[in-house]
N, C-alpha and C positions, 0 to 999 in steps of 0.2 A: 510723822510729818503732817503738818496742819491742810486741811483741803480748803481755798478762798471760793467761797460759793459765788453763785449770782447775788449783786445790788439792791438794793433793794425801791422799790419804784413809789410812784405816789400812793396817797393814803396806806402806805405801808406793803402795798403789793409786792410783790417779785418780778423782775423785768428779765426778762429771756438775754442770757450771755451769749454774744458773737465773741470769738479768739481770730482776729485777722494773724496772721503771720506775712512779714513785708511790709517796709512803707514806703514801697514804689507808686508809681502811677496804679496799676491794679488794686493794691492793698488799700492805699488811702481812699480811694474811689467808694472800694465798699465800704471800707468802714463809715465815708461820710454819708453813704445808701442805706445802709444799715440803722444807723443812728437818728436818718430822720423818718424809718416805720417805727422807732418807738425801741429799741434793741440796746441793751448795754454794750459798748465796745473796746474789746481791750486791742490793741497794739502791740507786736513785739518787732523788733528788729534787730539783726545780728551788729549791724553797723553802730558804732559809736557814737554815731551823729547823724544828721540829717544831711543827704546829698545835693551836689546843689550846681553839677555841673550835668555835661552829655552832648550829643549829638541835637539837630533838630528834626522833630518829631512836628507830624503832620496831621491837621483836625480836619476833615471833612467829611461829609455823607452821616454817616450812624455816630460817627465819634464826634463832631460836633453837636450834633442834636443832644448826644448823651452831657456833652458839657453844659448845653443849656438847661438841662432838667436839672445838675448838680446846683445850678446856680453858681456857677465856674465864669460867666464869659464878661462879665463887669472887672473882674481881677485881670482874666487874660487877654482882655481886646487893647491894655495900652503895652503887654507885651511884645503884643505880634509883629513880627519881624517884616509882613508882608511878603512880596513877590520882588523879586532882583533878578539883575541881569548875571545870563552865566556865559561864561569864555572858555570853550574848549583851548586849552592852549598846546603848543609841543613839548617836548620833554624839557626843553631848556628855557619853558616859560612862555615863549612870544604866543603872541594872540592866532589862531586859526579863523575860527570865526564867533559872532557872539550870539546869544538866543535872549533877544530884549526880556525884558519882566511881561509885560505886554501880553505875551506870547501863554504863560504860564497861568495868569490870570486868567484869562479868557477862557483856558481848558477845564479850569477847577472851579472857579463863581465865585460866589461873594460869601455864601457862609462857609467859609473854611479861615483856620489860624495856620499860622507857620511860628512856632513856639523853638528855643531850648529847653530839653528835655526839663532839667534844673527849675526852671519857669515853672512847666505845668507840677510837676512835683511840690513847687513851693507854694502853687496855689491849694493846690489839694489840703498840703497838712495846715497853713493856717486857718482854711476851712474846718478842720476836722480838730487842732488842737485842744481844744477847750470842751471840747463834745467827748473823748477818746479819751482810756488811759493806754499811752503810750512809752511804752519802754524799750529804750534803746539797748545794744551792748546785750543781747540778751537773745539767746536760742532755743528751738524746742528739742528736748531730748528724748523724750519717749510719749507716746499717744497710747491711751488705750478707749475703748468705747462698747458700750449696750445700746439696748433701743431707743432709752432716753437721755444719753447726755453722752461729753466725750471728757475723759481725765486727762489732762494734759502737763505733763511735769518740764519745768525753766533749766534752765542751767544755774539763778541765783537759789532754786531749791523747791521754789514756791510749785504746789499743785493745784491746779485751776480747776474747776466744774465748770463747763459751756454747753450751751443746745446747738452751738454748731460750730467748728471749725472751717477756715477758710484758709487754704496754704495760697499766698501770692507771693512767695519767697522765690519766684525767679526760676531760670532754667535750671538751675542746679539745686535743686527744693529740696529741702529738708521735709520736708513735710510728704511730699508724694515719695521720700526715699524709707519713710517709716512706715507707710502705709500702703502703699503699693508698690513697695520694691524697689531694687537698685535702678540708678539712671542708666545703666547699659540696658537697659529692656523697653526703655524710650524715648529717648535721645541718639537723630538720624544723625551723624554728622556728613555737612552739605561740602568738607574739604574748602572748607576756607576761611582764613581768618578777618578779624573787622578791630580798626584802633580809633577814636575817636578823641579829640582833647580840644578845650579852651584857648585861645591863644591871648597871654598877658597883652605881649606887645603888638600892635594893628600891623597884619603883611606887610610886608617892602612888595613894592612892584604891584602891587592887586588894589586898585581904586573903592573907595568907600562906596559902598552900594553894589558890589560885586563880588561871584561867586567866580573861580577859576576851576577846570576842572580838567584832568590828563586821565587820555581811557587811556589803557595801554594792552597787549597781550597778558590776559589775566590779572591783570590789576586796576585799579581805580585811584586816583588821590584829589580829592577837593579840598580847597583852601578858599576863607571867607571872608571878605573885609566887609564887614557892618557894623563898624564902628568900635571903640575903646569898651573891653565889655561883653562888646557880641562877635566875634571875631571866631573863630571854629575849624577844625582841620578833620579830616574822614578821609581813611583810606578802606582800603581791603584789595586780598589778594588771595589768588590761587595756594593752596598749599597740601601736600601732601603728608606733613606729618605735625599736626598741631598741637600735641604737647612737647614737640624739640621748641617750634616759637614760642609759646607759653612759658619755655623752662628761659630762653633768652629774657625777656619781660616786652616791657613794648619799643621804650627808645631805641634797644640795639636788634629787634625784630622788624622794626619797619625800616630802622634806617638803611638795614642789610636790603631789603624790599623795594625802597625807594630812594636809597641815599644817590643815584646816578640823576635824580630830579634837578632841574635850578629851582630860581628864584622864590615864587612863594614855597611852594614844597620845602625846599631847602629851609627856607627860614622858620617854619614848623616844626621841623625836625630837630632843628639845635634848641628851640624852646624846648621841645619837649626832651630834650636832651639835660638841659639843666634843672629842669621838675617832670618828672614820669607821676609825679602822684595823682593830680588830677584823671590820666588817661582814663578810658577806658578801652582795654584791649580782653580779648576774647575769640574762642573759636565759635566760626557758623556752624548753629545744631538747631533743625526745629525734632520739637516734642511730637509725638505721636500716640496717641493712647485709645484705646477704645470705650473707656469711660471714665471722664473726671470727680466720678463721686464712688465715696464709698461709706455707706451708712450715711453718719454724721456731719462726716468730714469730705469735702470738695477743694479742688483744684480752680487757681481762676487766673490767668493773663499765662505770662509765660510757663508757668509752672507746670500748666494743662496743653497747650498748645502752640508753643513760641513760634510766630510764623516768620521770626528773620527779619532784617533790615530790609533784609533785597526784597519782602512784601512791600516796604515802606506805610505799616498799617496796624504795627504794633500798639504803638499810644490807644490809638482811636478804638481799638478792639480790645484794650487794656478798657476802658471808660465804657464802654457797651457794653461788653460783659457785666461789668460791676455793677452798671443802671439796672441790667436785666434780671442780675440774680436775686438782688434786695425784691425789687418787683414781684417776682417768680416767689418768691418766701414769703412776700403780704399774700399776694392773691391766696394763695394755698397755708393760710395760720395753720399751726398744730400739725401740717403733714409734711416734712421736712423730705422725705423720700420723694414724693410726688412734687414738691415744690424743684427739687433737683433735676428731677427727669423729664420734667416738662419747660425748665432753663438750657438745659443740654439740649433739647428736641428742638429749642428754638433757635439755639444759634451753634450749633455744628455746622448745619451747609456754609454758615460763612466763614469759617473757618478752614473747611476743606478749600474753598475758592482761594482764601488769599493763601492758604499754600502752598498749591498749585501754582498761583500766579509768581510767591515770590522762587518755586525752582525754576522755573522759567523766565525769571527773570535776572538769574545769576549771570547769562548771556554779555546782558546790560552793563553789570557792575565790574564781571573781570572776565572781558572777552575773549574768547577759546583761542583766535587765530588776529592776525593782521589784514585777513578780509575781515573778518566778523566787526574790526573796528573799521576799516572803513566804509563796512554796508550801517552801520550804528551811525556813525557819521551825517553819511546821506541821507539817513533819515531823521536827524535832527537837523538838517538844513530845509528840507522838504518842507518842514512840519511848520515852518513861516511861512508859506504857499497859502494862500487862504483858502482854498477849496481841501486840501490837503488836513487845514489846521482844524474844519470841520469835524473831518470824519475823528481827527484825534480827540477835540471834543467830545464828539459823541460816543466813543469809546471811553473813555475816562469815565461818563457822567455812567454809561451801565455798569460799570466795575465799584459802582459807589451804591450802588440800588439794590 
């Protein structure tokens, strides 16, 4: 079997091979970091295609900044969804009370996006396509590696030579499961599941420019009208045993979860009832590892730390990573080990935080009891109080710093 070396670079030189695995938000990130210190990048991903739906994903603090050194924010600034109004409503739809846009603005500032996931992804790869070789429909099967390179064998047969591997293949990594072991030795799971999908048709009952949202005892379901397009449904819920919901799929797992909803809810759920294919459904697991490098080969977004929805900070630290490790790999040419552990030294503490924050913040998402929603409550009416909406403010902006 033939071994496909490194490229060959100008005046006939050799250009050092990066192997990204993933072309999520993490994966394309690096590989377009990569590519602009001068790095050959190849691309694989298991997927057939390129994805192009998700949930909305949020840029501020470090993951914005990181979009603007990609040269990301000219693509995504006519994406942005901006700030909208949201409507706690009861279970059969009607309005409670509502949290203007206003309100939300004010707490997070002006450089931040509010993206579908789909969006930033699509920015990334045609940033990166022409720069990349990208190959879809296509897995890693076996890794092996010495001090100078890593051998990397495809599922189409091909064996690769690279000076560095980067697994961004997600929570359930192929990459970290060949090299550091089975996912049962770092993957917590948090007992809860998350389904996310598109919506074709714009809600019945939920006004353009409006988010709806039902807390419930352990559960959560938001439904989004922002137009023909950007329209979006998010639930999650408490659950006890998440590979019985997983073996259900998602339409007949959330509808069992949430089918006693009205209005919008309801009308999300028979969409997704006549297309589950878009969903994305999945059980909450952050990763846990004590180090994401090994040798050659490094972990980078979910695959090394997946800190959960209920972070709300996945994207942004998906894009921060990736600025930081290309970075970390210029500063330090030629010493690949030091260039890794001095990436890792610099952004673990933030990573432990928004862990932290997002178990702490499962409270939030699918509250424990019927007080707990109505003290969650209270404090989303407070939080329009002006002296109140301060301190929120200023909490927000240190959780960004």
């Amino acid at each position: 079997m033939a071994i496909d070396n490194a490229a060959p670079g100008a005046a006939g030189t050799e250009m050092k091979r990066v192997m990204v695995v993933g072309a999520g938000i993490a994966g394309l990130a690096a590989a377009l970091r990569m590519h602009q210190h001068g790095w050959d990048v190849v691309v694989v991903e298991r997927a057939q295609a390129r994805r192009s739906s998700g949930y909305l994903v949020n840029l501020h603090g470090p993951g914005y900044d990181a979009a603007e050194r990609l040269g990301l924010l000219p693509t995504l600034t006519p994406r942005d969804i901006g700030f909208f109004t949201s409507i706690l409503v009861h279970a059969d739809g009607r309005e409670k009370f509502a949290i203007p846009a206003a309100v939300a603005q004010a707490a997070v500032g002006d450089r931040a996006l509010s993206l579908f996931r789909g969006d930033l992804e699509s920015a990334l790869y045609h940033a990166v396509a022409d720069l990349a070789d990208i190959r879809f429909g296509t897995t890693v099967q076996a890794v092996t590696q010495n001090a100078g390179e890593v051998v990397v064998t495809l599922s189409d047969g091909t064996r690769m030579q690279t000076e560095l591997l980067i697994g961004a293949d997600g929570v359930h990594s192929r990459v970290r499961e060949l090299v550091f072991g089975p996912e049962t030795d770092y993957l917590v799971d948090l007992g809860h599941m998350v389904g996310a999908f598109p919506l074709e048709r714009i809600p019945e009952h939920i006004p353009e420019g409006v988010g709806t949202t039902f807390l419930g005892p352990r559960r959560t379901a938001a439904v989004m009208n922002l137009g023909p397009g950007r329209s979006s449904a998010f639930f999650t819920y408490r659950c006890p045993d998440p590979n019985a919901e997983l073996a259900l799929g998602p339409a007949p797992a959330l509808t069992l979860a949430f089918g006693d909803l009205g209005r919008g809810v309801a009308d999300a759920l028979r969409q997704l009832e006549a297309d589950p294919a878009p969903a994305y459904f999945d059980s909450v697991g952050q990763v846990v590892m004590d180090r994401w490098s090994c040798g050659r080969v490094v972990l980078l977004g979910d695959a090394a730390w997946c800190v959960t929805v209920f972070a709300g900070y996945g994207a942004a630290l998906a894009l921060d990573g990736a600025d930081r490790l290309a970075a970390a790999v210029a500063a330090h040419s030629g010493d690949i080990s030091t260039a890794l552990d001095a990436w890792e030294a610099s952004l673990r503490p933030e990573v432990r935080k928004r862990q932290a924050l997002a178990r702490k913040g499962i409270s939030r998402f699918a509250p424990p009891s019927r007080a707990h929603v109505w003290a969650g409550e209270l404090m989303l009416r407070a939080i329009q109080l002006p002296g109140i909406r301060g301190l929120v403010q200023r909490a927000i902006q240190r959780a960004n710093n």
